[in-house]
Phi, psi and omega in degrees: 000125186288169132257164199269120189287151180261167187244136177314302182316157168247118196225157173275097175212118163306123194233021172272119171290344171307320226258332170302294156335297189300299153319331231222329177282315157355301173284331181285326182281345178302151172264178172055230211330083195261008167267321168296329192278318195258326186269346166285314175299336209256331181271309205270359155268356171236015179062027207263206199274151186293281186002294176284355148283304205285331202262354175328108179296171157313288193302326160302339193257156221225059205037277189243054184174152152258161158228128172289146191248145146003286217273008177244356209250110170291351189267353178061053136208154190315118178219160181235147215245147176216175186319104190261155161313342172284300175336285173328305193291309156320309187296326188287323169291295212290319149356275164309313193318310194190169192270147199177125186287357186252135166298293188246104161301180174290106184299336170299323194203109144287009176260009185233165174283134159336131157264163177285338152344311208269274201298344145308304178317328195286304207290310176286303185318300201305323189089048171253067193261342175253357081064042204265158190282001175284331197286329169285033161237320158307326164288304201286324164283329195302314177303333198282307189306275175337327199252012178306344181292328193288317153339268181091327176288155181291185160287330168273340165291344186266331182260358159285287183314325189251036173041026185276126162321161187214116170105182164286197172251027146264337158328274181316290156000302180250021177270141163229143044242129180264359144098012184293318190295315192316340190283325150315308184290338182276289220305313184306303168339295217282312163327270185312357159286313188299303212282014193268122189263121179288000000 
C-alpha cells in the first residue's frame, strides 16, 4: 500500500471538503485579475505544483495532455499531465486574452510568467487567508485519499497525478506506464467534486 506523502514545508492548506468547494467558488466569482483567476483555477484542478502552472509554455500542451520537458520538473523526467474539458477550456480562455509563450502570463510583462506573489495576493483579495496556492495539493490528495471508496483509483494513480514517485526503485525500474487515462478519470472525479454542491 503506497501511503500519501506529506510535503515538508508547514504550508496553510484547507482539507475540508465543504471549506474547499467553498474556496474554489471564491475564486470564479472575484472580478478582474482574470489571467491570475483561470491559472489558480487551473492549479487548484489538476493539482500540480505552482511552479509548473505559472511557468507553462504553449508550446507544451499537446491537444488531450501538457507534456512538462524534464528540465522543468522537480522529479528532472518528463511528465505528462492530461486534460479534461474543463481543463481545455481554462487554456482557450487564457489563449484568447492575449499571445504569448507562457499560458498564464505576467500581466505586467507578457513575455514573463506569472508569479506566486500574484496568486497569493489573488487569494487574500478573494478573502482566502488560510489557504497558500501550494495548499492545493494537499487538498486535493487527502480528499482523493478519503473519497477512494468513491472514486475507485488507486494510490499510484493519485501519487502519480502529484508527481510523486510511486514505488521502490525496483518498483519504479519495471513500471512504464504513468496511470493518463486513469489520471483522466480522477481529474474528472476531482471536478465534479469541487463544483458539486453538499
Amino acid at each position: 500500500t503506497i501511503l500519501p506523502k506529506t510535503e515538508k514545508r508547514n504550508l496553510k492548506a484547507i482539507t475540508d471538503e465543504k471549506e474547499i468547494k467553498i474556496i474554489y467558488k471564491l475564486l470564479e466569482e472575484y472580478p478582474g485579475y482574470e489571467i491570475t483567476k483561470l491559472a489558480l483555477k487551473f492549479l487548484a484542478l489538476t493539482a500540480l505544483r505552482p511552479g509548473n502552472v505559472q511557468k507553462l509554455e504553449v508550446d507544451w500542451i499537446k491537444d488531450s495532455m501538457i507534456v512538462f520537458p524534464a528540465s522543468v520538473m522537480k522529479t528532472k523526467k518528463e511528465f505528462r499531465v492530461p486534460l479534461t474539458k474543463t481543463l481545455r477550456d481554462i487554456l482557450l480562455q487564457a489563449k484568447e486574452m492575449k499571445k504569448s509563450n507562457y499560458v498564464f502570463y505576467s500581466p505586467a510583462d507578457k513575455n514573463k510568467p506569472l508569479s506566486e506573489s500574484i496568486f497569493i495576493v489573488m487569494l487574500k483579495r478573494a478573502g482566502i487567508n488560510n489557504h497558500k496556492p501550494h495548499g492545493f495539493r494537499s487538498s486535493f490528495s487527502t480528499l482523493a485519499y478519503e473519497h477512494q471508496k468513491q472514486h475507485g483509483f488507486s494510490s499510484e494513480v493519485i501519487e502519480t497525478q502529484l508527481s510523486h514517485s510511486v514505488g521502490n526503485k525496483v518498483t519504479r525500474a519495471y513500471m512504464r506506464s504513468d496511470f493518463l487515462e486513469e489520471r483522466r478519470g480522477l481529474m474528472e472525479w476531482w471536478e465534479k467534486f469541487i463544483f458539486l454542491d453538499n
